[in-house]
Legacy VTK file of the C-alpha trace (Angstrom):
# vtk DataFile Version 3.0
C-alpha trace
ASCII
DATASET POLYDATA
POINTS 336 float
-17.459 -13.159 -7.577
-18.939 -15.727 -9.905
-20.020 -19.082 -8.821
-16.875 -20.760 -10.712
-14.330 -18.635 -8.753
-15.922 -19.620 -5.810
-15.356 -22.831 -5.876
-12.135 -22.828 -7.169
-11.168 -21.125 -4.122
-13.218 -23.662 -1.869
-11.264 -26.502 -3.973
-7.702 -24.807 -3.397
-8.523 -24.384 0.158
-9.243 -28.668 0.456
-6.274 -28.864 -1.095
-4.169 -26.534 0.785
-5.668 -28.592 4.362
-4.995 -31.519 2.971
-1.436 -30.687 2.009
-0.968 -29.688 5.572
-2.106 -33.005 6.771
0.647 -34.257 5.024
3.509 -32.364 5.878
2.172 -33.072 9.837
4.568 -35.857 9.011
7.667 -33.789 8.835
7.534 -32.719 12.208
8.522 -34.515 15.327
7.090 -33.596 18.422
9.807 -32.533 21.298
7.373 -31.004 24.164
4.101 -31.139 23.901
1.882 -29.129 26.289
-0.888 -28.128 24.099
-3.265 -29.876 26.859
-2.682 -27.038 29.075
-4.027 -24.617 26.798
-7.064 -23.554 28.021
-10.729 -22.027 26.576
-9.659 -18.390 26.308
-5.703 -18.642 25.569
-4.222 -16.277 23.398
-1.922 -18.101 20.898
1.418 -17.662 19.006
2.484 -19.623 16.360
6.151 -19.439 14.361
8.467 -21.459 12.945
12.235 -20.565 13.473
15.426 -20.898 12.590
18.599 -20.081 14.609
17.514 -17.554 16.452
18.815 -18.371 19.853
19.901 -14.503 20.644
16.675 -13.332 19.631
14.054 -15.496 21.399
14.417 -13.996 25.761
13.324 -10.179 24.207
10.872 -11.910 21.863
9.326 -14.144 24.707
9.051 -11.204 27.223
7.460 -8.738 24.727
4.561 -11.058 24.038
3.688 -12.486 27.098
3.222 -8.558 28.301
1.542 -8.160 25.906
-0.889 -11.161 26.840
0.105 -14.407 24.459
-0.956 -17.571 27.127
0.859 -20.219 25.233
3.341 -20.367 22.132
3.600 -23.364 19.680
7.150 -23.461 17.612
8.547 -25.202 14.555
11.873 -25.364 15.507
13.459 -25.814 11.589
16.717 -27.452 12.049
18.734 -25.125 14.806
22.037 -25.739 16.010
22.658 -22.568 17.886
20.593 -23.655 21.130
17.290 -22.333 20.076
15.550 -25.710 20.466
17.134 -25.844 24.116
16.212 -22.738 25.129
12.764 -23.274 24.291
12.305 -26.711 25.992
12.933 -25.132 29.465
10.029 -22.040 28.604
6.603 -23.703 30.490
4.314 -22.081 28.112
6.424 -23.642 24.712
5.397 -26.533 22.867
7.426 -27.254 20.595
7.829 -29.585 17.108
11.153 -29.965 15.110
11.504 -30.385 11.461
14.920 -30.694 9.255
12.809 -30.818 6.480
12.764 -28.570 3.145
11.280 -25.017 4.419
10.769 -24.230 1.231
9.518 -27.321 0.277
6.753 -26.629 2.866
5.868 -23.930 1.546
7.919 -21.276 3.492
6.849 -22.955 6.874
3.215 -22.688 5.774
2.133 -25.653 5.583
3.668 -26.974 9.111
1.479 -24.217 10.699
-1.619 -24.803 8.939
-1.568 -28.086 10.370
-0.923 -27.116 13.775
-3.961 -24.090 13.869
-5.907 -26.565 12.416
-5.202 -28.984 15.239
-4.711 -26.553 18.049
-6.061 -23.019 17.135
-9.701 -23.473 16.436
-11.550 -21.427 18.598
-8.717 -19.159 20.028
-7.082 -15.822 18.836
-4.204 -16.913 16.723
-1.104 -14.739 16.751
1.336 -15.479 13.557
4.645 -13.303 13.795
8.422 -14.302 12.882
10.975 -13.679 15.817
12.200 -10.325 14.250
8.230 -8.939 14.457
6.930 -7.106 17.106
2.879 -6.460 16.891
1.592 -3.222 17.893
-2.058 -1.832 17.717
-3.793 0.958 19.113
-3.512 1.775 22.284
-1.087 -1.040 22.860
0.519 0.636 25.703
-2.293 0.781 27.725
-4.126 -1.998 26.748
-3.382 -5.917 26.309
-4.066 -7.916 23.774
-7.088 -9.604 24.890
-8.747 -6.524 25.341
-8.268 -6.073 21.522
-9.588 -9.323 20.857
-12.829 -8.623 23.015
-13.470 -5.456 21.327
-13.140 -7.807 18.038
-15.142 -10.232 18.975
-17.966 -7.886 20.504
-17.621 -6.562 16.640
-17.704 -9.841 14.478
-14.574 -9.072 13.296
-12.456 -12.601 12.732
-8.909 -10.913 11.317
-7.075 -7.839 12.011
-4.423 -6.247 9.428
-0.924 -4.968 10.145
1.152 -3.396 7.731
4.608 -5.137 8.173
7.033 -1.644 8.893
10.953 -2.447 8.301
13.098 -0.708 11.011
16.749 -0.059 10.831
19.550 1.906 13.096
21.276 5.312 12.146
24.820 3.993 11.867
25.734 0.997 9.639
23.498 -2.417 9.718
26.773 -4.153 10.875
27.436 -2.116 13.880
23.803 -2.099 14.764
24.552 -4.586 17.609
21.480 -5.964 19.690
22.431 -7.865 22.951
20.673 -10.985 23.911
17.214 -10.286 26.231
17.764 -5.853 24.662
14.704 -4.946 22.674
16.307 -4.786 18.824
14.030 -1.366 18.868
16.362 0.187 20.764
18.898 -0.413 18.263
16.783 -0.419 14.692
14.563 2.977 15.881
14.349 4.346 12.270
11.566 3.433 9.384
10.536 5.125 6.146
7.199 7.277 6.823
6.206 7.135 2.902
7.422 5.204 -0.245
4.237 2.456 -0.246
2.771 1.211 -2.865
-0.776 -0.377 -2.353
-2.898 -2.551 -5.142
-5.920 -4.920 -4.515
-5.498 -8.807 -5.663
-7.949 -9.249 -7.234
-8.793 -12.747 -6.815
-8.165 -12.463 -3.020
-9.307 -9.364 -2.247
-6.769 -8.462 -0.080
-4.631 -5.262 -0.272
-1.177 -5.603 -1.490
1.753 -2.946 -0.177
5.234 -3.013 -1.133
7.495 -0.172 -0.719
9.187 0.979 2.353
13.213 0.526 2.901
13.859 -2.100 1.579
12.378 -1.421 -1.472
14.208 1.858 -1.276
17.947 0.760 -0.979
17.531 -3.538 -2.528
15.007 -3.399 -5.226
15.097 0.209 -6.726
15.622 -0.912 -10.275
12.455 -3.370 -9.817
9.993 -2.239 -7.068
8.137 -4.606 -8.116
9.337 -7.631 -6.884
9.863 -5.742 -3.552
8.506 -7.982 -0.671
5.424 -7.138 0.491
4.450 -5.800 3.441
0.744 -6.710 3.847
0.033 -8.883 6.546
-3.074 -10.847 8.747
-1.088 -11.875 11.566
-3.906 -12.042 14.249
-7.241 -14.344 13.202
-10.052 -16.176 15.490
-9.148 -19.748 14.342
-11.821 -21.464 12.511
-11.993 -25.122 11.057
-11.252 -24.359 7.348
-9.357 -21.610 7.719
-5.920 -21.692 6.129
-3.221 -19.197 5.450
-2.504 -18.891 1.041
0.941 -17.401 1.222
3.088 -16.468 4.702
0.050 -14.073 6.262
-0.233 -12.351 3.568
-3.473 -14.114 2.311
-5.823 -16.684 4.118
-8.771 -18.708 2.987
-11.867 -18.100 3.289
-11.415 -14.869 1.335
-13.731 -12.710 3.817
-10.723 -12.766 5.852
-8.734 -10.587 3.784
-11.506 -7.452 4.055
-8.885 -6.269 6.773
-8.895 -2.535 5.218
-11.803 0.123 3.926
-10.971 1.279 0.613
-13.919 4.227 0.894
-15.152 5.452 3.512
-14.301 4.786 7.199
-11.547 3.412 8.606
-10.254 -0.513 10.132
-8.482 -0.599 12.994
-5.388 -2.249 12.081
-1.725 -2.450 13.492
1.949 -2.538 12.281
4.660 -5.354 12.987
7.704 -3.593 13.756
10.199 -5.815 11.435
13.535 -5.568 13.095
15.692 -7.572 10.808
18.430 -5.104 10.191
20.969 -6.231 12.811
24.649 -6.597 12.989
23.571 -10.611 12.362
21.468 -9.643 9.134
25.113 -10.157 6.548
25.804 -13.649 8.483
22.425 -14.240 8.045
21.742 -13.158 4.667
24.655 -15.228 3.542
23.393 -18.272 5.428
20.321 -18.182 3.425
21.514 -17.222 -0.009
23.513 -20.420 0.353
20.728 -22.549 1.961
18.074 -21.365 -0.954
15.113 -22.003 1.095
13.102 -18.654 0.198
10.596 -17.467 -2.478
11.598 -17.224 -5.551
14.820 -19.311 -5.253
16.011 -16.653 -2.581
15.671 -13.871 -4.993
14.863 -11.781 -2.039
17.963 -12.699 -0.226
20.140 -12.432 -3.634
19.065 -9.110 -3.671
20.269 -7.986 0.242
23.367 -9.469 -0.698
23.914 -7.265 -3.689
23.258 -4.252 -2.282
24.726 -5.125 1.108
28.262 -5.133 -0.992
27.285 -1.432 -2.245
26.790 0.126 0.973
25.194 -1.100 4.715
23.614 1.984 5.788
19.656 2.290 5.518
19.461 5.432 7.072
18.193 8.870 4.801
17.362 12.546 6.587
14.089 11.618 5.499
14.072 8.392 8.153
11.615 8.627 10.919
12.380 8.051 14.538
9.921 5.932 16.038
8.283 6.697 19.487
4.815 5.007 19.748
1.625 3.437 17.415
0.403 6.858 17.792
2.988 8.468 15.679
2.174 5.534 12.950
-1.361 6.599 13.422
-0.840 10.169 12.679
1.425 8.785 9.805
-1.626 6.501 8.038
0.036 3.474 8.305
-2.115 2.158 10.922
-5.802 3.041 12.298
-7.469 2.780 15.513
-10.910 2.251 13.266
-13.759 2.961 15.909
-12.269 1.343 18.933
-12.003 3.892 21.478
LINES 1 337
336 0 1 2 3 4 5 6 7 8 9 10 11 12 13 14 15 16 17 18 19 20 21 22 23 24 25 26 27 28 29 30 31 32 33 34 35 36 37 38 39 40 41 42 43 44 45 46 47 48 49 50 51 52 53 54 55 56 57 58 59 60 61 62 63 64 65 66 67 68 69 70 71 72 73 74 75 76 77 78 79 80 81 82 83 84 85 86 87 88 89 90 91 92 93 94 95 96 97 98 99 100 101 102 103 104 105 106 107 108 109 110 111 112 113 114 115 116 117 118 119 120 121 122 123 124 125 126 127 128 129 130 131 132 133 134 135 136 137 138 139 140 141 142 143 144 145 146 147 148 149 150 151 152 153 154 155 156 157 158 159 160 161 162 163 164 165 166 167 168 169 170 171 172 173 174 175 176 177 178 179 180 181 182 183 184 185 186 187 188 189 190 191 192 193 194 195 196 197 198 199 200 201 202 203 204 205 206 207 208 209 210 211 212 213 214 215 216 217 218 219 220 221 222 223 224 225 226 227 228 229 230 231 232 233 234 235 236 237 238 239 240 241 242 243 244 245 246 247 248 249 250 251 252 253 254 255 256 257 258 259 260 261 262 263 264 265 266 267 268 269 270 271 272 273 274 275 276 277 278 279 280 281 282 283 284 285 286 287 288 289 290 291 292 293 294 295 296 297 298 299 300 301 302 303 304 305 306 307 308 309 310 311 312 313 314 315 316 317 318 319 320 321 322 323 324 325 326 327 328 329 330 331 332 333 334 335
């Protein structure tokens, strides 16, 4: 990379801190217990939005799997998500009515709170409809994962985002409150990826998958993608580009070998395909708070009206990471 490229990126990465220093002012603190985080804490960071039936199955899942302490923007909810999360002990919590989009997708509140709370710590970034798995993630925690990276000088850790959806029609795939959504959306597409390398970030791009399949088959394209850097070791300076897709410095992106060997990396199971996804859809098509003035959510909406069922005989059942293994869409690297 020349010299000039380099510090354009070092200038867009001032620039990108100092526009979350800013937006800091958009958010109100409601419970603050940050100063019970301690040296070694595991944390999770996400910003939410109405997703009151979600968050007891979200909550349990990560703290088995060994997040100390979660930090929330809570984005303007009315549906009792903000209560719910005052009376979890290991919640601190910030509300915003501010423009989401206007902040960048959310990316700029939580740039300003890893900034101020993250540094030093293993920083988990996930929606409430993602569920993180790695290798050998039934057996082992997450901070044996982040020992093994740290004993490797390895500061970021891939996972390839992997849409799930049921057998029977996305509105009768109904997920009760506190029932893992996996139970319900247990199908994902095995193939169908497309992968490029940006070339000014270095980090891999995918796009494919089912919802490429059944919303964007006439322009694969603009698919979302799928590529994500969910789990970092907090440094000052560090800041995420675009959702987790792409972080600052640019050595954090190196998350996958190209040739030769093999990264460990993981998946996020993405169960968004619910019997709430039409409401929800709807909701945001009319709010217009996504990329691309909610192109992505125009798009669900059209080919929700054409048919609701994701499911192909080529859909895969899932069981475990090791089946995704076997699969190539994640690796366990040389962690053994």
């Amino acid at each position: 990379m020349s010299l000039a490229s380099t510090y354009r990126l070092r200038l867009e990465r001032k620039k990108k801190r100092l526009r979350a220093v800013r937006k800091s002012r958009e958010l109100t603190p409601v419970v603050d217990r940050t100063d019970e985080i301690r040296a070694k804490d595991i944390l999770l960071f996400c910003t939410l939005r109405n997703e009151r039936q979600r968050l007891p199955y979200f909550m349990a899942y990560y703290r088995k799997l060994g997040i100390n302490r979660f930090l929330f923007v809570d984005n303007g909810s009315d549906d009792g998500s903000r209560e719910y999360l005052l009376d979890q002990s290991d919640v601190s919590l910030w509300s915003t009515t501010q423009s989401y989009r206007r902040a960048k997708f959310g990316v700029d509140w939580l740039n300003w709170l890893l900034a101020r709370h993250g540094v030093g710590h293993w920083t988990l970034v996930v929606d409430v409809d993602e569920f993180f798995v790695y290798p050998f993630c039934d057996s082992r925690p997450l901070p044996a994962l982040t020992d093994w990276l740290d004993a490797s000088s390895i500061r970021s850790f891939g996972a390839m985002l992997l849409d799930m959806y049921p057998k029977e029609s996305i509105e009768d795939a109904v997920c009760k409150e506190g029932q893992n959504p996996l139970e319900v959306a247990e199908y994902f597409d095995a193939g169908n990826y497309m992968i490029s390398r940006n070339p000014k970030y270095g980090n891999l791009w995918i796009q494919g998958g089912a919802r490429a399949r059944a919303f964007f088959g006439n322009e694969p394209e603009r698919a979302p993608a799928l590529n994500k850097i969910p789990l970092v070791k907090w440094s000052r300076g560090n800041v995420y580009i675009s959702s987790t897709h792409t972080l600052l410095p640019r050595g954090l992106n190196l998350v996958y070998d190209e040739n030769g060997g093999e990264k460990a990396s993981g998946c996020l199971l993405h169960a968004k395909f619910l019997s709430s996804f039409p409401e929800k859809s709807q909701e945001e098509l009319t709010r217009k708070q996504h990329y691309a003035n909610s192109h992505e959510y125009r798009a669900y909406n059209k080919g929700l009206k054409r048919g609701t069922s994701l499911w192909t005989k080529w859909s895969e059942k899932y069981i475990n990471w090791r089946q995704l293994e076997i699969l190539g869409l994640m690796s366990k690297g040389s962690w053994v």
